[in-house]
Biopython code that builds the backbone (N, CA, C, O; Angstrom):
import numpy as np
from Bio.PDB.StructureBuilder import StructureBuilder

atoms = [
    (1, "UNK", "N", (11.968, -7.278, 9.794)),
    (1, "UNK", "CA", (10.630, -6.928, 10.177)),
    (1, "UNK", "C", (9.684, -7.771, 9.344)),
    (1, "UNK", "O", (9.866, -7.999, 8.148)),
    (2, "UNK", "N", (8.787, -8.165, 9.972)),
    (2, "UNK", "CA", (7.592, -9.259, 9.277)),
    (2, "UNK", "C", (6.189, -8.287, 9.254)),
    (2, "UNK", "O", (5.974, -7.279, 9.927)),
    (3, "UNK", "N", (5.490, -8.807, 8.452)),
    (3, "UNK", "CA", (4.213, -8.039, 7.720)),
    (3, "UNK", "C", (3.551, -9.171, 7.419)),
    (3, "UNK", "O", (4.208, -9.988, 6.774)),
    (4, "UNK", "N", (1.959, -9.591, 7.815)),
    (4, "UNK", "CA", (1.323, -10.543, 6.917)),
    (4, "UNK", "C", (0.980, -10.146, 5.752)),
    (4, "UNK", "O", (0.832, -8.928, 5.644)),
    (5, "UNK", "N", (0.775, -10.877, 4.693)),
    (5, "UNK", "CA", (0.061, -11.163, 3.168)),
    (5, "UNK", "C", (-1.274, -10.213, 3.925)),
    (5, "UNK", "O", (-1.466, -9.083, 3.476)),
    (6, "UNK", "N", (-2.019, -10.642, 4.884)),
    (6, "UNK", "CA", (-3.426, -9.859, 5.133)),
    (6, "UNK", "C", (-3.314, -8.497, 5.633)),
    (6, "UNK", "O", (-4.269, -7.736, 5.475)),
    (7, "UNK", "N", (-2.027, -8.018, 6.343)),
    (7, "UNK", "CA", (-2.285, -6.859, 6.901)),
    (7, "UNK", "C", (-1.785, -5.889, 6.071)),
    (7, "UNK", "O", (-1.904, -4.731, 6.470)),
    (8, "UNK", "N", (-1.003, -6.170, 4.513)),
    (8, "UNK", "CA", (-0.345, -5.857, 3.988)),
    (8, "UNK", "C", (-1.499, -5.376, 2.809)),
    (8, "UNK", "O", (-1.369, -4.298, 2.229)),
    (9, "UNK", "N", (-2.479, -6.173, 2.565)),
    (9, "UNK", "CA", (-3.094, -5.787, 1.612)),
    (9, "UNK", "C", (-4.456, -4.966, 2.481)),
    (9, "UNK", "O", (-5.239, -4.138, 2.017)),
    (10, "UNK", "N", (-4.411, -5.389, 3.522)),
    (10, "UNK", "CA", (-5.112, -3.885, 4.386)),
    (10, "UNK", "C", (-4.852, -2.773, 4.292)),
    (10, "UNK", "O", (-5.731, -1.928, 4.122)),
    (11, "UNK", "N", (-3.343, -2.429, 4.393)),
    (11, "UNK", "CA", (-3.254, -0.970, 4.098)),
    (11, "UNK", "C", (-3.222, -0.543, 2.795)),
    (11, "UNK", "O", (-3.507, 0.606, 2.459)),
    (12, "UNK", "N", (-2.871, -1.461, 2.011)),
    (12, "UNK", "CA", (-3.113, -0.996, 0.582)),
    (12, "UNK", "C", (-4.770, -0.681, 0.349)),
    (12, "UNK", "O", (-5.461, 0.296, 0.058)),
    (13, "UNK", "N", (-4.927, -1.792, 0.588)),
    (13, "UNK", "CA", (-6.944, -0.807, 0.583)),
    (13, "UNK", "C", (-7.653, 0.148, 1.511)),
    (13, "UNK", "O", (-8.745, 0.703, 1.392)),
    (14, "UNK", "N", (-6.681, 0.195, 2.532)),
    (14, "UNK", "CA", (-6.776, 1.796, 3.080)),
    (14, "UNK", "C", (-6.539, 2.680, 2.350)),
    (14, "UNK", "O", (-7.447, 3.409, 1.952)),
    (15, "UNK", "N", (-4.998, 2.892, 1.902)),
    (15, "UNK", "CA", (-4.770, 3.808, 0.804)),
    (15, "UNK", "C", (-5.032, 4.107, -0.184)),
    (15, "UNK", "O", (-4.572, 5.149, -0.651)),
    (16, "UNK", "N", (-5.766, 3.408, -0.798)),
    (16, "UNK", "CA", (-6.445, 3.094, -2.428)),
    (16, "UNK", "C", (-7.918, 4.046, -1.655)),
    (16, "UNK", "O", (-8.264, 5.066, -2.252)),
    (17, "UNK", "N", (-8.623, 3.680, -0.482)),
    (17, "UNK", "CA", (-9.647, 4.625, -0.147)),
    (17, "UNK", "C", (-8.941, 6.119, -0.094)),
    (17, "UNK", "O", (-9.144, 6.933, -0.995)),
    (18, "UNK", "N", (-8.165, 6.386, 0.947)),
    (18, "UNK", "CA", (-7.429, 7.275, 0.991)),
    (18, "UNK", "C", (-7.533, 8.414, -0.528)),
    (18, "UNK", "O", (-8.042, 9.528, -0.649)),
    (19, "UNK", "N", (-6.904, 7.647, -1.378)),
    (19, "UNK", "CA", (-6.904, 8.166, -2.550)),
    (19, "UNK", "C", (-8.633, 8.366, -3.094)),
    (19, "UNK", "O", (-8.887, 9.482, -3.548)),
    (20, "UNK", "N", (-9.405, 7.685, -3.072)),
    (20, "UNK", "CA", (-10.943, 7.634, -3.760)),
    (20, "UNK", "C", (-11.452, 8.704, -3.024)),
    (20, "UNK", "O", (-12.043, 9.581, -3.654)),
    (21, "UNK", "N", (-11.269, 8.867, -1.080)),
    (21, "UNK", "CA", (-12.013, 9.992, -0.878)),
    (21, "UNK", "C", (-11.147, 11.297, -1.222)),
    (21, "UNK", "O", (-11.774, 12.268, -0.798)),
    (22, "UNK", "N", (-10.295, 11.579, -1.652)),
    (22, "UNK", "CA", (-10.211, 12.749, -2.145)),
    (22, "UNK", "C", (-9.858, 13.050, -3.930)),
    (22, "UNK", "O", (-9.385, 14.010, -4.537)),
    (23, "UNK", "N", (-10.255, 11.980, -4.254)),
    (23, "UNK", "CA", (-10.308, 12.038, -5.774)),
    (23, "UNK", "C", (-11.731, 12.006, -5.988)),
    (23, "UNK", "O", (-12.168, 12.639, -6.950)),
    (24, "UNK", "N", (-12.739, 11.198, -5.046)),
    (24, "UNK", "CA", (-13.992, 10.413, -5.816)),
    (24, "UNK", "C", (-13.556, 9.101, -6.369)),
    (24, "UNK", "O", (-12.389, 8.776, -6.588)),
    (25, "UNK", "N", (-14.717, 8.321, -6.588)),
    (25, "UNK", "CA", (-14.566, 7.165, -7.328)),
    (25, "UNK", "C", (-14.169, 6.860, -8.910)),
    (25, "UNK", "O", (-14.572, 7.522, -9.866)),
    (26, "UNK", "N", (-13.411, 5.867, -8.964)),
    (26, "UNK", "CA", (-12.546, 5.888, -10.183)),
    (26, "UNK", "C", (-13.763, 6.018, -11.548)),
    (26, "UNK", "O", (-14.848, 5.448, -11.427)),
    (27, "UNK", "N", (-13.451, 6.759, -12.713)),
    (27, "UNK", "CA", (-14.285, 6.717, -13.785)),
    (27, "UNK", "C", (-13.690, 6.046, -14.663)),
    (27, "UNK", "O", (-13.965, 4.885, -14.966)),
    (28, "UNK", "N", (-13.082, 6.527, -14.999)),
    (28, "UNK", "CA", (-11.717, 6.352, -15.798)),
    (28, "UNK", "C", (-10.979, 5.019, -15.927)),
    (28, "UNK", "O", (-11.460, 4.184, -15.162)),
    (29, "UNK", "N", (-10.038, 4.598, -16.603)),
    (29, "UNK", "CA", (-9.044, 3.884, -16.873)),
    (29, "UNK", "C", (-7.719, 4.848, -16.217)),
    (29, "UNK", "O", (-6.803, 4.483, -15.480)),
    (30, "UNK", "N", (-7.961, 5.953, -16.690)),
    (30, "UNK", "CA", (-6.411, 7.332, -16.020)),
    (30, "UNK", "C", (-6.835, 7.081, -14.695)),
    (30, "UNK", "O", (-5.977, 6.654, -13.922)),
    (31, "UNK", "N", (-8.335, 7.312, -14.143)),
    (31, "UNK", "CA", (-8.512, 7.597, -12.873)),
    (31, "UNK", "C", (-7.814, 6.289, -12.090)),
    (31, "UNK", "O", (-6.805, 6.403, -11.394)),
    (32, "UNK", "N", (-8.511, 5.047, -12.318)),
    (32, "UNK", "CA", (-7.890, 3.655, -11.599)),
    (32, "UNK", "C", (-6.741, 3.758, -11.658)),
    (32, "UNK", "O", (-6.270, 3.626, -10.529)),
    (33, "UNK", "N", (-5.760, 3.987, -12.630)),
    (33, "UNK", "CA", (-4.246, 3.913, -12.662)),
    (33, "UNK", "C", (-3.773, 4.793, -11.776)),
    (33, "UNK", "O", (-2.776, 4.425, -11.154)),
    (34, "UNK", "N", (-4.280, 6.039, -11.501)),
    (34, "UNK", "CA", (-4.021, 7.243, -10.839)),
    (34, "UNK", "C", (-3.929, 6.590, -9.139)),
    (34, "UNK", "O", (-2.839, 6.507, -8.572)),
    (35, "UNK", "N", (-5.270, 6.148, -8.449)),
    (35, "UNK", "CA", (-5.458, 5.466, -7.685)),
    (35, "UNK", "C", (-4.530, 4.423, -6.834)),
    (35, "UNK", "O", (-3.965, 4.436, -5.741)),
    (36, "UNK", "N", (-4.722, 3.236, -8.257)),
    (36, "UNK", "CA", (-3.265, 2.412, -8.053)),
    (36, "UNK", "C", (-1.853, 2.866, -7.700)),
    (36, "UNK", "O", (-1.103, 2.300, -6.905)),
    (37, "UNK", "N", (-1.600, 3.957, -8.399)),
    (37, "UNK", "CA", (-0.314, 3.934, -8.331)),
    (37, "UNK", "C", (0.188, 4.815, -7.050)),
    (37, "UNK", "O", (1.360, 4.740, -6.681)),
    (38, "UNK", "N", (-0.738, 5.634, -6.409)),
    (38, "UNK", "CA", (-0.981, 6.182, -5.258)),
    (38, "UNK", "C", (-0.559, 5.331, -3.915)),
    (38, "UNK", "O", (0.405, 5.579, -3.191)),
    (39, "UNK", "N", (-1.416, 4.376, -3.772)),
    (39, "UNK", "CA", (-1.597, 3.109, -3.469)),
    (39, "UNK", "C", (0.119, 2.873, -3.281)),
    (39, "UNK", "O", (0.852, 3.417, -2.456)),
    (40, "UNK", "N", (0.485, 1.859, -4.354)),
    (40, "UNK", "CA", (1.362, 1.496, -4.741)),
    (40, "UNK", "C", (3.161, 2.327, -4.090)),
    (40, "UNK", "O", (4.197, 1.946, -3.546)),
    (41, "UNK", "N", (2.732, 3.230, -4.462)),
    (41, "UNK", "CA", (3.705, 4.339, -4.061)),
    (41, "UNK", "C", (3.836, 4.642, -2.816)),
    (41, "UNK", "O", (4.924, 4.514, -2.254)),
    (42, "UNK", "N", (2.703, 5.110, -2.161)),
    (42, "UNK", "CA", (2.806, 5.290, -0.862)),
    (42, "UNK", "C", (3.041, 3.966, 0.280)),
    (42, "UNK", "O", (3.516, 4.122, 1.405)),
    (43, "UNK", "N", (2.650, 2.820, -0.226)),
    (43, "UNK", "CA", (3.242, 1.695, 0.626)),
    (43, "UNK", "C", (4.284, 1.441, 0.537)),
    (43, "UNK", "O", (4.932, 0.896, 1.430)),
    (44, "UNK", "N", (4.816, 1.847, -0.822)),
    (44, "UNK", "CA", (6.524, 1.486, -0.881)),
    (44, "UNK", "C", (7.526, 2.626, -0.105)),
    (44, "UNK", "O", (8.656, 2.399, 0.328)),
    (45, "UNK", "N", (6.991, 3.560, -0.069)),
    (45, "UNK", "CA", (7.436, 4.864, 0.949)),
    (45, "UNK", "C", (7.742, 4.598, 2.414)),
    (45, "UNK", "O", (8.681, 4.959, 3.124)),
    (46, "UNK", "N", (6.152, 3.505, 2.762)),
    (46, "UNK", "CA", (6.082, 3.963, 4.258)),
    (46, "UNK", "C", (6.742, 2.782, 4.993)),
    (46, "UNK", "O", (6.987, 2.681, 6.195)),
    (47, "UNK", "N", (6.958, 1.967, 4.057)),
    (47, "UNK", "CA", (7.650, 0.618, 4.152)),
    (47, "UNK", "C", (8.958, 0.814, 4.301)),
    (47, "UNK", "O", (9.706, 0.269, 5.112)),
    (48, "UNK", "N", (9.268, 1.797, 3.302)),
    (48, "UNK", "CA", (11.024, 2.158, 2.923)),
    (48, "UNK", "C", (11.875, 3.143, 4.022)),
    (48, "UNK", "O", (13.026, 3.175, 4.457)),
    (49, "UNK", "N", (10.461, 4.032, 4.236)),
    (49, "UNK", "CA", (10.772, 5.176, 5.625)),
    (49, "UNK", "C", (11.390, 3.788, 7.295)),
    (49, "UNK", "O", (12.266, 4.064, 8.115)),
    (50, "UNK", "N", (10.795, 2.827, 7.271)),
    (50, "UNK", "CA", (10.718, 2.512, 8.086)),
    (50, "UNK", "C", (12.191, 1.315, 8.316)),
    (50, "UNK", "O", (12.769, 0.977, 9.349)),
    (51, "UNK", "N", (12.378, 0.996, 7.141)),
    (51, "UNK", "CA", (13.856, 0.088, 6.813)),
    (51, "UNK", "C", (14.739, 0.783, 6.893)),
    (51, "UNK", "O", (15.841, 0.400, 7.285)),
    (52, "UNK", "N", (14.402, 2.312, 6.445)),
    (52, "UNK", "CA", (15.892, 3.141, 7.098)),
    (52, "UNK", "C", (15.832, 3.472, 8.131)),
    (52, "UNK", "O", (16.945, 3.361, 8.645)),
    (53, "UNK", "N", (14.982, 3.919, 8.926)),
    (53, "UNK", "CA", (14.740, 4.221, 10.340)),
    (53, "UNK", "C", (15.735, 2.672, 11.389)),
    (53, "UNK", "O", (16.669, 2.672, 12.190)),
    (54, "UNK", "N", (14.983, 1.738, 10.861)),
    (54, "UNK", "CA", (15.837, 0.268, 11.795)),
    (54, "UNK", "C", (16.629, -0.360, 11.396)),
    (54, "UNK", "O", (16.974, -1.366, 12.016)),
    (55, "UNK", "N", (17.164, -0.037, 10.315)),
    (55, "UNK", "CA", (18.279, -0.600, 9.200)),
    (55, "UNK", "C", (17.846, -2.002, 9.116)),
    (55, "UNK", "O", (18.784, -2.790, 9.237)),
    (56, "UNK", "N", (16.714, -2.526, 8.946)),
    (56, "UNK", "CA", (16.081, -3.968, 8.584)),
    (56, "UNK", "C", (15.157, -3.770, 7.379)),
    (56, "UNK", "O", (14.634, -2.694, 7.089)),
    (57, "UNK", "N", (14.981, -5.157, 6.565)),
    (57, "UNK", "CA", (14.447, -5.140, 5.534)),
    (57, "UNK", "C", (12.984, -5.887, 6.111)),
    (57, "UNK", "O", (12.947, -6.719, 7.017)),
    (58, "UNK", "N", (11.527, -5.241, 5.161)),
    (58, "UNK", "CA", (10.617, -6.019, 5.581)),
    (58, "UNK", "C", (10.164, -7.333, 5.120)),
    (58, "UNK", "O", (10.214, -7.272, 3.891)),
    (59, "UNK", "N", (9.807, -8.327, 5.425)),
    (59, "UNK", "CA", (9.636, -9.285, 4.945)),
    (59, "UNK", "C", (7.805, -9.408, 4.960)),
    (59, "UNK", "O", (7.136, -9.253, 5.981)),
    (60, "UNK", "N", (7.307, -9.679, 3.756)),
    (60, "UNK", "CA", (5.496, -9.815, 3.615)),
    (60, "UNK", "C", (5.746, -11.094, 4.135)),
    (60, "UNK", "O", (6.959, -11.305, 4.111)),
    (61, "UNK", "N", (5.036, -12.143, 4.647)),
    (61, "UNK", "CA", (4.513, -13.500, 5.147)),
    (61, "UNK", "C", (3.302, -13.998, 4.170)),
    (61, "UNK", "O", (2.458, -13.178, 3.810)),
    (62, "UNK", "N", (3.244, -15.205, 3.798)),
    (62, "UNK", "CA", (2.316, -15.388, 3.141)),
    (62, "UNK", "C", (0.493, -15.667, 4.069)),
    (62, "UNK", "O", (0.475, -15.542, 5.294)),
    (63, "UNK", "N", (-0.084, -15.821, 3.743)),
    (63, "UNK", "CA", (-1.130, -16.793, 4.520)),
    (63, "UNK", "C", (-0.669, -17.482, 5.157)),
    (63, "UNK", "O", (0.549, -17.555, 4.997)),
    (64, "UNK", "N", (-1.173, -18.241, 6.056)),
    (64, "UNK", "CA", (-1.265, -19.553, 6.861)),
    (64, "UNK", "C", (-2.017, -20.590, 6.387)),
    (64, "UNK", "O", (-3.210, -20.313, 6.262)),
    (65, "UNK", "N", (-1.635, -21.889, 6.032)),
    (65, "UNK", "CA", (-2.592, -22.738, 5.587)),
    (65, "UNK", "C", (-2.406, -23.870, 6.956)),
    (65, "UNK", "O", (-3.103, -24.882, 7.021)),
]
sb = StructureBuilder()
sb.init_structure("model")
sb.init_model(0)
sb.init_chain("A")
sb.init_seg("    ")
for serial, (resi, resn, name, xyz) in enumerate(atoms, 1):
    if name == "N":
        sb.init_residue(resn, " ", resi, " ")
    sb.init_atom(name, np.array(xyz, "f"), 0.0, 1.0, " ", f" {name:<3s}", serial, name[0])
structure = sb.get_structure()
């Protein structure tokens, strides 16, 4: 399964909102990490849900130059 570099860091800044509207905006150094790792976590989940579902690994794509 293929993923661009751009659509890839789309959902990560979906989810990073995701996380801000029900936290609020980061204050903190705890809060940003909190955020991030939200982020972080949940793309590796929904990514991972989906490699076992088709028994394929995803591949990110870089840009296009």
């Amino acid at each position: 399964m293929k993923m661009t570099n751009k659509l890839a860091t789309q959902l990560m800044d979906s989810l990073a909102c995701v996380a801000i509207s029900a936290n609020g905006i980061p204050k903190t150094e705890k809060d940003f990490k909190k955020v991030t790792e939200y982020t972080r976590k949940t793309f590796i989940n929904l990514l991972e849900s989906w490699e076992k579902e088709k028994g394929e690994t995803w591949e990110i794509e870089g840009e296009e130059e």
